[in-house]
C-alpha positions in Angstrom: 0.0 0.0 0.0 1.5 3.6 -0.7 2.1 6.0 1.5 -0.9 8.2 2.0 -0.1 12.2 1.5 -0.3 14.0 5.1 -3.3 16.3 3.0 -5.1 13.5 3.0 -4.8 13.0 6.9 -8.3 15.4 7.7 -11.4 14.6 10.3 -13.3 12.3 7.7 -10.5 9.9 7.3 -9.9 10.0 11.5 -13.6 10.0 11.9 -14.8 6.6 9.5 -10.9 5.1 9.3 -10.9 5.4 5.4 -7.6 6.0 2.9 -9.3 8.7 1.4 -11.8 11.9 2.4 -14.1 10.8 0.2 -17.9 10.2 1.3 -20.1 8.4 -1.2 -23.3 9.7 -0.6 -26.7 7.5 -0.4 -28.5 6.6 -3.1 -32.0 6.2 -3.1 -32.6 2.7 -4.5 -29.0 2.0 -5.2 -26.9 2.3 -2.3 -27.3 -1.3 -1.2 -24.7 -3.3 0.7 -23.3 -4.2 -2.7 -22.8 -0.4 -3.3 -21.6 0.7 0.1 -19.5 -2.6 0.4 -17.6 -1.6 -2.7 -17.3 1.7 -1.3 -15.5 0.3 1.8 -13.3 -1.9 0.0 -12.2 0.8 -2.2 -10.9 3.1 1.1 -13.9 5.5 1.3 -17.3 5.4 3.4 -20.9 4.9 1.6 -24.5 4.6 3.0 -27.1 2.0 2.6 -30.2 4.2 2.2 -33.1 3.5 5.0 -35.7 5.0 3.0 -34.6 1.9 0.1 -36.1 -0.7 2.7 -39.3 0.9 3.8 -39.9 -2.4 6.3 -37.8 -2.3 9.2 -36.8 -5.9 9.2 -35.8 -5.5 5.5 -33.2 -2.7 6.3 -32.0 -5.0 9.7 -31.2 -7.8 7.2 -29.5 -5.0 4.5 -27.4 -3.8 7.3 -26.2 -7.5 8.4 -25.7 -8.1 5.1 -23.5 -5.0 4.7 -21.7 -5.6 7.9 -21.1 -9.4 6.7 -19.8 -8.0 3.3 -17.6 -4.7 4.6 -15.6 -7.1 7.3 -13.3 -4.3 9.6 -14.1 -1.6 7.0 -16.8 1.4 7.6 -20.2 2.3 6.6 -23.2 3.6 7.9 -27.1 4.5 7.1 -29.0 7.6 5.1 -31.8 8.3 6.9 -33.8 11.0 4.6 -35.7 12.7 6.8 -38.3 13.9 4.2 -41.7 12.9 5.1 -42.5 11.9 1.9 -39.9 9.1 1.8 -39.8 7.8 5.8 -43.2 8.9 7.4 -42.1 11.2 10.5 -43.4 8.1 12.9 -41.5 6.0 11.3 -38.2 8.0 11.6 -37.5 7.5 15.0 -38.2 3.5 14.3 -35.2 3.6 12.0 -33.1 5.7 14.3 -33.5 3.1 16.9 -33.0 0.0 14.9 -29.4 1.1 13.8 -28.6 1.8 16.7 -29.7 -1.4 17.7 -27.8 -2.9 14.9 -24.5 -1.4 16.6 -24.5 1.2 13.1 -21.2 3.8 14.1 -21.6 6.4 11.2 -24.9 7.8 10.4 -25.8 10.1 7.0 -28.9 12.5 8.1 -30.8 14.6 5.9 -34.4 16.5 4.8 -34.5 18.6 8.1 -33.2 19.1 10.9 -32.2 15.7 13.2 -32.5 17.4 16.4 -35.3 15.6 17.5 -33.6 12.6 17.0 -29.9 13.5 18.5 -30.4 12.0 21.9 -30.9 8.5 20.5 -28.0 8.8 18.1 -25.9 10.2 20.7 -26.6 7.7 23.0 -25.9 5.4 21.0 -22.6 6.8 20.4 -23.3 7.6 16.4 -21.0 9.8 14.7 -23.7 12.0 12.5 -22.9 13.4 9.4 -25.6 15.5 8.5 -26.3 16.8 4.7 -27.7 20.2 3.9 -28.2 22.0 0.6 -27.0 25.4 2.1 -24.7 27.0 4.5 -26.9 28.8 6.6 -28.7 25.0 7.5 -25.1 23.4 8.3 -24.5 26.3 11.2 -28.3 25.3 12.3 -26.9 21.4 12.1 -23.9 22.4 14.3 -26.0 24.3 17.0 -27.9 21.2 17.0 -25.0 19.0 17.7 -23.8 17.2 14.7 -20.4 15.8 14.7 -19.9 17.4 10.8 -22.2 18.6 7.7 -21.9 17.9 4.3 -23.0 21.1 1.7 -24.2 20.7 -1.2 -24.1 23.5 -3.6 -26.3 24.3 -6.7 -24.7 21.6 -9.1 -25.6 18.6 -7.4 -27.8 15.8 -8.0 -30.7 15.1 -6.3 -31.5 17.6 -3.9 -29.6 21.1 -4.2 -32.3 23.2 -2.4 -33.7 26.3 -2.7 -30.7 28.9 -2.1 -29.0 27.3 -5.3 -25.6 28.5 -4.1 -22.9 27.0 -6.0 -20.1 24.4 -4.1 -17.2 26.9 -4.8 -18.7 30.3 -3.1 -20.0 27.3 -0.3 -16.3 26.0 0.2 -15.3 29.1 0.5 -17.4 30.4 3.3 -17.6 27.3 5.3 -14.4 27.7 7.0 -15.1 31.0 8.3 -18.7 30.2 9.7 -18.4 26.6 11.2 -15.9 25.2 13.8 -17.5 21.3 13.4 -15.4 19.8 10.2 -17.4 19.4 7.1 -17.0 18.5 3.2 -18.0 19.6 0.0 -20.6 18.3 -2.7 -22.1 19.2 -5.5 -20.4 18.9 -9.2 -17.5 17.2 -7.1 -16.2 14.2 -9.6 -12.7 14.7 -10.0 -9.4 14.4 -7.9 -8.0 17.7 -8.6 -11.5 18.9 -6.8 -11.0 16.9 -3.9 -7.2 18.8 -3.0 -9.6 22.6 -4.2 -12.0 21.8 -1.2 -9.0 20.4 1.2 -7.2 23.8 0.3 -10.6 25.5 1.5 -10.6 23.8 4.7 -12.8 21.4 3.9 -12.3 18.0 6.1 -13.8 16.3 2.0 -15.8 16.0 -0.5 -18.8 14.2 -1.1 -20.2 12.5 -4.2 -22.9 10.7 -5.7 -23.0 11.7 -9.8 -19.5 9.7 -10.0 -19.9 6.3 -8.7 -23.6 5.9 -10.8 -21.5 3.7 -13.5 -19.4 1.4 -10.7 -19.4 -1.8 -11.7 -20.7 -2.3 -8.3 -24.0 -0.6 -8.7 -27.1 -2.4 -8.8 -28.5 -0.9 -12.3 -29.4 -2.0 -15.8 -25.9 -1.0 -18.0 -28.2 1.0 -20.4 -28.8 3.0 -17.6 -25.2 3.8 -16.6 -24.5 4.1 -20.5 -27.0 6.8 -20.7 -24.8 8.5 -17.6 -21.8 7.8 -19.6 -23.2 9.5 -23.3 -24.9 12.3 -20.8 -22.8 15.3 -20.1 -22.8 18.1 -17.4 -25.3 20.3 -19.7 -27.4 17.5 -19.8 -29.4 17.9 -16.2 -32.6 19.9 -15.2 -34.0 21.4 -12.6 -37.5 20.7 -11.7 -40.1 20.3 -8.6 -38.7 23.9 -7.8 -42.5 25.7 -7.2 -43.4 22.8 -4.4 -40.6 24.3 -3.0 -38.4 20.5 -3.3 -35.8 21.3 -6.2 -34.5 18.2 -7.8 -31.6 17.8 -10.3 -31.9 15.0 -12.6 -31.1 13.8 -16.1 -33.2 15.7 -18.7 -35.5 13.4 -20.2 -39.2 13.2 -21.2 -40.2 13.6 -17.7 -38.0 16.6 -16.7 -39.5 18.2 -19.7 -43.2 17.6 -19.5 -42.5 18.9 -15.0 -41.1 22.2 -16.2 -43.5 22.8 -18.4 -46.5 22.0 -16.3 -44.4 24.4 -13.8 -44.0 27.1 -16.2 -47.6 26.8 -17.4 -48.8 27.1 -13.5 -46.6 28.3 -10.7 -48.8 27.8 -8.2 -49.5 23.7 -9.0 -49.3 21.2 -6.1 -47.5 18.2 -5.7 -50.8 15.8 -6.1 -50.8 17.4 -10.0 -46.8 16.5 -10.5 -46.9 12.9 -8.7 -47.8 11.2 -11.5 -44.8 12.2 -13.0 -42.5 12.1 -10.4 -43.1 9.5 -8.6 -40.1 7.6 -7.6 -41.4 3.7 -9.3 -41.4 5.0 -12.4 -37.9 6.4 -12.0 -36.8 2.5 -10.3 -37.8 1.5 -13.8 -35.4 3.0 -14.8 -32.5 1.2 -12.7 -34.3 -2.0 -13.7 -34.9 -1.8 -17.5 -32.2 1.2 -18.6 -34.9 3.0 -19.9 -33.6 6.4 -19.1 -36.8 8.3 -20.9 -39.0 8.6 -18.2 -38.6 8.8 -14.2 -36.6 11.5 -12.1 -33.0 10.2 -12.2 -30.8 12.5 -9.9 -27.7 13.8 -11.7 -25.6 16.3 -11.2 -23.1 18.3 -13.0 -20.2 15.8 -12.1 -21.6 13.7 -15.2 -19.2 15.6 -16.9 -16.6 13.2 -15.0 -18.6 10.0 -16.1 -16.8 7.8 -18.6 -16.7 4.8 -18.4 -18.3 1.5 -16.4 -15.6 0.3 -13.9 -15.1 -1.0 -11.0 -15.5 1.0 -7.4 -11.6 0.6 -6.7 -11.2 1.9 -10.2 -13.0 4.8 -9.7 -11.5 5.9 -6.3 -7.9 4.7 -7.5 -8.4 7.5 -10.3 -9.6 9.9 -8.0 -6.8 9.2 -5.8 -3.9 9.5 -8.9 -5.6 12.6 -10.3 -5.4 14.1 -6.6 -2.0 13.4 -6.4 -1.1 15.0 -10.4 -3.3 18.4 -8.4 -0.3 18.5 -5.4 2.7 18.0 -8.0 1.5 20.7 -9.9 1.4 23.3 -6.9 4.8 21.3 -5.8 3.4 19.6 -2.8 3.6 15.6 -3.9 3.9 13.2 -1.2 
């Protein structure tokens, strides 16, 4: 194994014992214990997705399984707390089963987890939590998270409402937070990860990137279509229910905007038949990219090729490394 740069020696790789300060974020209906597995084996953290296994005794088995599969290595659970994907009574359910399951790392998101601290802190769960703007990680650090995670404007998924971009993010964190966070949002390349380190970030997170590991439990037409797809090739949607989503620009994406456009002031109930996340899943299953909301960011820019997990980070790591030799600071 080669040495590891001191750079690389930050509070993400003290906090979940990884090589590198990368975080793969959850993935709703992908980040299974395959996924995350991979992502442990390949010297970085990933989370199996609670909101994927909607009964409890499915996501005790998904974490054994995980747990069987990583060995020594980390990894923890998403827990979305967006009502709409774990029903609030529900949420505190989940909370208690990983903690149950002996679960060290947890990935929080949706709103706020203070509700929910004392049983994670009890438990002795480091918390990561995710937000799509600054001003919600200071709230997250009042609350007691260990670190945050910001996303800015280019990410996949979720970038919320501020739409602030990762760069103007990264570069205000370090002067408004003394808990260590990371980075996301358009993040798919080494060279970014040593940009956000020089910011003070403790690393990046990403999601866009790893959609095309071998690893990941999705049709190949699917992660083809996030290979032929480029960063001008995502749309925002979902933005007048206040619920901004970043996916791949498709039929769907189109038809949403256009309803949106057409009426401002439309309700969820009149977009659900569109957005619903089935017909999305279809997607994963069949690599029928047409239809569904398929988060994607901007970091599909980075996608290109189908590889393995190790493959992925191992590039990441090199292209990190090429970044420090060109400001003369190589391990």
């Amino acid at each position: 194994m080669t040495q590891i740069p001191e750079i690389f020696d930050t509070a993400v790789t003290r906090t979940f014992g990884t090589r590198l300060p990368v975080v793969a974020g959850g993935l709703q209906w992908l980040a299974n214990a395959e996924y995350v597995s991979a992502a442990a084996h390949a010297g970085i953290i990933s989370f199996i997705t609670a909101a994927s296994f909607p009964d409890l005794e499915d996501l005790r088995a998904e974490i054994r399984r995980c747990r069987e599969m990583c060995g020594d290595r980390p990894f923890g659970v998403n827990v979305s707390m967006i009502p709409k994907l774990v029903p609030g009574e529900k949420t505190e359910e989940v909370f208690r089963l990983i903690a149950e399951e002996g679960v060290r790392f947890v990935e929080t998101s949706g709103r706020s987890p203070e509700a929910f601290m004392p049983i994670l802190k009890d438990a002795g769960i480091t918390v990561l939590h995710k937000v799509p703007s600054l001003r919600y990680a200071v709230k997250a650090e009042a609350v007691g998270v260990d670190m945050v995670s910001i996303v800015g404007a280019e990410c996949g998924g979720h970038p919320g409402m501020d739409m602030v971009g990762s760069m103007v993010n990264a570069g205000l964190a370090d002067e408004r937070l003394s808990i260590p966070w990371l980075v996301g949002g358009g993040i798919g390349h080494g060279k970014q990860i040593i940009a956000a380190l020089a910011m003070g970030a403790s690393g990046v997170v990403m999601g866009t990137r790893f959609l095309v590991a071998e690893e990941l439990t999705a049709h190949p037409g699917y992660k083809q279509a996030m290979i032929d797809a480029s960063e001008l090739d995502t749309q925002l949607t979902m933005h007048s229910v206040r619920n901004t989503v970043r996916s791949l620009r498709n039929e769907t994406t189109e038809t949403v905007a256009k309803l949106e456009r057409d009426n401002p002031d439309i309700g969820i109930a009149e977009l659900l038949e569109h957005v619903s996340g089935k017909i999305g899943r279809n997607a994963y299953a069949t690599g029928d990219v047409s239809r569904g909301i398929l988060s994607a960011g901007h970091a599909l820019g980075f996608v290109d090729r189908i590889e393995p997990f190790a493959d992925i980070v191992s590039r990441l790591e090199n292209e990190a490394l090429v970044a420090l030799g060109r400001l003369g600071l190589a391990a």
